[in-house]
VMD Tcl script that draws the C-alpha trace (Angstrom):
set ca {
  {0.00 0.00 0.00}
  {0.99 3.48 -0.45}
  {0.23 5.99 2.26}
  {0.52 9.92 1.81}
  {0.98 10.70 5.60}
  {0.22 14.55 5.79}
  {2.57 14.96 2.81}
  {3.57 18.53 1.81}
  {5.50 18.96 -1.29}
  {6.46 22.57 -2.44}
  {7.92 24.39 -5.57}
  {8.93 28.00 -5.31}
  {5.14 29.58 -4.40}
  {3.54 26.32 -5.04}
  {1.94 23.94 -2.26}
  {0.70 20.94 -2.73}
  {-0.90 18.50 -0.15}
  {-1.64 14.88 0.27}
  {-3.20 12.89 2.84}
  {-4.14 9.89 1.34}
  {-4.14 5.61 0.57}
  {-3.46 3.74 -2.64}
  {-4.03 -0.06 -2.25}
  {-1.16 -2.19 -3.29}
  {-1.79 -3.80 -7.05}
  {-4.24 -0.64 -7.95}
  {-3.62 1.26 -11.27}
  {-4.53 5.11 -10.53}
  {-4.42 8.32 -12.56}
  {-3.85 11.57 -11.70}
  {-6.09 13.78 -13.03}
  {-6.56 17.54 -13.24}
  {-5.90 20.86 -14.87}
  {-2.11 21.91 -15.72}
  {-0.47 23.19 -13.08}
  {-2.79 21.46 -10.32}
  {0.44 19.42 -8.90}
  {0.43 16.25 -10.67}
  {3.54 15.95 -11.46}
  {5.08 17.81 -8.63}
  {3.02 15.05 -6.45}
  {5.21 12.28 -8.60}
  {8.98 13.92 -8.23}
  {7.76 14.07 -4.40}
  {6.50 10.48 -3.93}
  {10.10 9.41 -6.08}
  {12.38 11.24 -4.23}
  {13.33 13.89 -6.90}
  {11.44 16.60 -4.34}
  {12.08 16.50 -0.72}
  {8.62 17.27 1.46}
  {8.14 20.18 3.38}
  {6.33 17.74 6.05}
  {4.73 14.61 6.40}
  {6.14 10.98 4.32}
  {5.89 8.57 1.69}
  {5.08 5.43 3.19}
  {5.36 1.90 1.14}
  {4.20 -1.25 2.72}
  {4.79 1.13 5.94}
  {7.97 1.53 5.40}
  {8.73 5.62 5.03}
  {10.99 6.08 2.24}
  {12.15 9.67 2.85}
  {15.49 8.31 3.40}
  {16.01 6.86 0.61}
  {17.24 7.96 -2.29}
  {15.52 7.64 -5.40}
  {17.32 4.74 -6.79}
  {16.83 2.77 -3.83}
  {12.84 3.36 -3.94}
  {11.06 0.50 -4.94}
  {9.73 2.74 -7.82}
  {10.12 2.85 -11.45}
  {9.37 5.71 -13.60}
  {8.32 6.56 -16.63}
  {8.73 9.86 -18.24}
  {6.71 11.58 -21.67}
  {9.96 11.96 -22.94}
  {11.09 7.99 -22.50}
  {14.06 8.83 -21.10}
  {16.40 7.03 -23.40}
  {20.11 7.63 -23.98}
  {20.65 8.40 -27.68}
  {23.53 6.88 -28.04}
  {22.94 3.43 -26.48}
  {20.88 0.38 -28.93}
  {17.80 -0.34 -27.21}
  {18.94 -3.15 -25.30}
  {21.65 -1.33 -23.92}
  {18.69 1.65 -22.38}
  {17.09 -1.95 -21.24}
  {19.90 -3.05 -19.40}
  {20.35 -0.05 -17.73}
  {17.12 -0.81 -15.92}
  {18.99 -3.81 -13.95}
  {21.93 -1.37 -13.10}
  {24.21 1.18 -14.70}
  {26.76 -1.09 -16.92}
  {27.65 -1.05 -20.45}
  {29.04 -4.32 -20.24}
  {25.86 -6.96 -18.89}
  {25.98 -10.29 -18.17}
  {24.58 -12.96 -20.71}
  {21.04 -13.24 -18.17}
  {21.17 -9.48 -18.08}
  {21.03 -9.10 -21.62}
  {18.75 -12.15 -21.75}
  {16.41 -10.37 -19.53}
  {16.42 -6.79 -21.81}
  {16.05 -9.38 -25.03}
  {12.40 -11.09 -23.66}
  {11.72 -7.42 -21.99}
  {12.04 -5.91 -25.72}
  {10.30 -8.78 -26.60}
  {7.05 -8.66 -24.87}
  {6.65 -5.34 -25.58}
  {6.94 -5.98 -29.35}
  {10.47 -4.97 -30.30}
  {12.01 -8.46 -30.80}
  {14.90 -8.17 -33.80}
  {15.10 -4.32 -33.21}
  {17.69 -4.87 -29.67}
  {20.50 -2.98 -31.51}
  {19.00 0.07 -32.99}
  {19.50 3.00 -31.69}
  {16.27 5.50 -30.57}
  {16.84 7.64 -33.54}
  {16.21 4.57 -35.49}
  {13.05 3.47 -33.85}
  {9.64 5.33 -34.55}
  {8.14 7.47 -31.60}
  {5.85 4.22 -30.43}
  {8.86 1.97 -30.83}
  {10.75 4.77 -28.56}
  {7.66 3.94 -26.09}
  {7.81 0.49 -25.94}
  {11.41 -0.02 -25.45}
  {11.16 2.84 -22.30}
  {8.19 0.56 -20.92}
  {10.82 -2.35 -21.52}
  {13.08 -1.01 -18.97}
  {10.77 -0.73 -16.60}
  {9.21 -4.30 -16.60}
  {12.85 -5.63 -16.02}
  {13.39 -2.89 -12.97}
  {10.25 -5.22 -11.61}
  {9.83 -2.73 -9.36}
  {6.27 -2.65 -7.51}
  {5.38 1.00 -7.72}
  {5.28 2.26 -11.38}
  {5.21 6.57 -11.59}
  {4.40 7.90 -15.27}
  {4.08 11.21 -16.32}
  {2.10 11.43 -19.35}
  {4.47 9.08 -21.36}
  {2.28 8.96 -24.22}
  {1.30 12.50 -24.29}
  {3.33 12.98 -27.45}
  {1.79 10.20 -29.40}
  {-1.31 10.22 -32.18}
  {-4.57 8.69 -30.61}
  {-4.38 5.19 -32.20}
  {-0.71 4.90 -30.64}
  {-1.77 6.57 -27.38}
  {-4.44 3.58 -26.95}
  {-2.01 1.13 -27.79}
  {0.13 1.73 -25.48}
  {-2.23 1.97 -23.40}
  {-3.09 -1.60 -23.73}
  {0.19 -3.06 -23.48}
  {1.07 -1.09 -20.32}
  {-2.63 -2.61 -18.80}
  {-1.28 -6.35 -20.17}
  {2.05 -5.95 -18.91}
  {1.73 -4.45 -15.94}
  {-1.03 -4.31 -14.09}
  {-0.76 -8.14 -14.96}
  {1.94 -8.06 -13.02}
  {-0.10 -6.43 -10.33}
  {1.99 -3.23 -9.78}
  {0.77 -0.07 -8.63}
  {0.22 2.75 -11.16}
  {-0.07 6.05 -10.79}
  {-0.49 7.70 -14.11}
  {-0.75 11.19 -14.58}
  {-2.99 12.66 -17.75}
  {-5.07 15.44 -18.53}
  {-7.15 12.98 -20.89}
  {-9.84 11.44 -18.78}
  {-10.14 8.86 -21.53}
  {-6.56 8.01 -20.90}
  {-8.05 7.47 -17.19}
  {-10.94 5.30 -18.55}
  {-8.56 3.19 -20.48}
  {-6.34 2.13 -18.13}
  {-7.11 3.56 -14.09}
  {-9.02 1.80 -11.65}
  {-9.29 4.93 -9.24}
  {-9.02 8.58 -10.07}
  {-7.08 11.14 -7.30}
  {-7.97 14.73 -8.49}
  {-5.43 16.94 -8.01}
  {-6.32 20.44 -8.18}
  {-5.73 23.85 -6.99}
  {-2.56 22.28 -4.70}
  {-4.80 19.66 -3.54}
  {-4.23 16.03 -4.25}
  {-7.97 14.27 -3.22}
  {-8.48 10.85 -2.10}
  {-8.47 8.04 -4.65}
  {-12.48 7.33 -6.01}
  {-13.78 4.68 -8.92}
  {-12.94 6.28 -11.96}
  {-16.34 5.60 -13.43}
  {-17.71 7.60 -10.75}
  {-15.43 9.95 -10.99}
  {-15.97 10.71 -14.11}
  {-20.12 10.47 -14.13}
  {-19.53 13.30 -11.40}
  {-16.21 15.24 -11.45}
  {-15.65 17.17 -8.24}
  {-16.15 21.29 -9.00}
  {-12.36 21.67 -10.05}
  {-12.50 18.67 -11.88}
  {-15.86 20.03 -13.73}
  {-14.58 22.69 -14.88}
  {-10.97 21.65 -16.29}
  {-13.50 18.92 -18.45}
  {-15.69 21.79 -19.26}
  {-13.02 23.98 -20.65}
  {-11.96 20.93 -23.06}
  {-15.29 21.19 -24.48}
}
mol new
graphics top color blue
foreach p $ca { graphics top sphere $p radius 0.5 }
foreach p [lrange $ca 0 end-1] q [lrange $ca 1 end] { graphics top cylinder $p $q radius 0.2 }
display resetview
């Protein structure tokens, strides 16, 4: 389970709180207007933003002093994250740790990674060489070797055409919450939400709600949450 204990997050004038629970194997997204917090609640639950007060709690264990590579956390960026100048395998592999030079299981493990994402043949081509979706799946390679039980993404498919977008939106439901880790996904799209989330926390206006059904959610959006849909028309 993760636990939001009284957790204050800031970011120059910006405050954001959370006092919440996300059950353990739940996928979740974060929903809201820009600039509610979303993704300043992420960088604070990963480590990249140090709370004002209260803690990050896994499994009850507080993570605050850990740094983020020893969080039990993978994430996920829009931007995939991936090191130009490395073949896909090679950005894989750096998901099990930070060598250029892997053992045969290592590289095994990349190989079926790549694999069940639908990349098998492409292992030594480099991100330039692989098309914007292909760019996706080999970043939501990484993190299915990583195994890791918490799973943070920040609108990685934001940048992708709607056909893509629901793709890989598929595969990341098959592959991982298969696997029963916990998602929190944030989006603007509340069809991304309906695709893939369970539960819906609104963040808005430097508030990050509790987690509700996402169908209800959506049938009734809180007042923030109204009118964010309502200026999208």
């Amino acid at each position: 389970m993760l636990r939001l204990d009284g957790l204050e997050l800031a970011q120059g004038d910006f405050r954001l709180r959370a006092d919440l629970e996300i059950p353990g194997g739940t996928s979740v997204a974060l929903l809201g207007p820009s600039g509610g917090g979303k993704s300043t609640l992420l960088a604070g639950i990963a480590g990249f933003l140090k709370p004002q007060s209260g803690q990050v709690l896994w499994d009850g264990r507080d993570l605050g002093p850990l740094p983020p590579g020893q969080r039990p956390i993978s994430v996920l960026f829009q931007d995939n994250n991936l090191f130009p100048h490395l073949s896909a395998l090679q950005n894989v592999v750096l998901g099990l740790r930070p060598t250029l030079r892997p053992r045969q299981e290592e590289r095994a493990r990349a190989s079926d990674a790549l694999a069940r994402v639908g990349l098998a043949g492409l292992e030594e081509r480099r991100p330039a060489q692989l098309s914007g979706g292909q760019q996706a799946r080999a970043a939501l390679a990484r993190v299915l070797v990583q195994e890791r039980p918490l799973v943070l993404m920040d609108e990685p498919f934001g940048a992708l055409g709607p056909a893509l977008k629901a793709e890989m939106l598929d595969l990341t439901r098959e592959v991982l919450v298969r696997r029963a880790a916990t998602i929190l996904m944030v989006t603007h799209d509340p069809d991304d939400a309906a695709a893939l989330a369970e539960m819906v926390v609104v963040v808005a206006e430097g508030q990050a709600e509790a987690p509700r059904p996402t169908g209800a959610v959506l049938a009734d959006p809180p007042p923030a949450l109204r009118a964010y849909l309502g200026e999208r028309g």
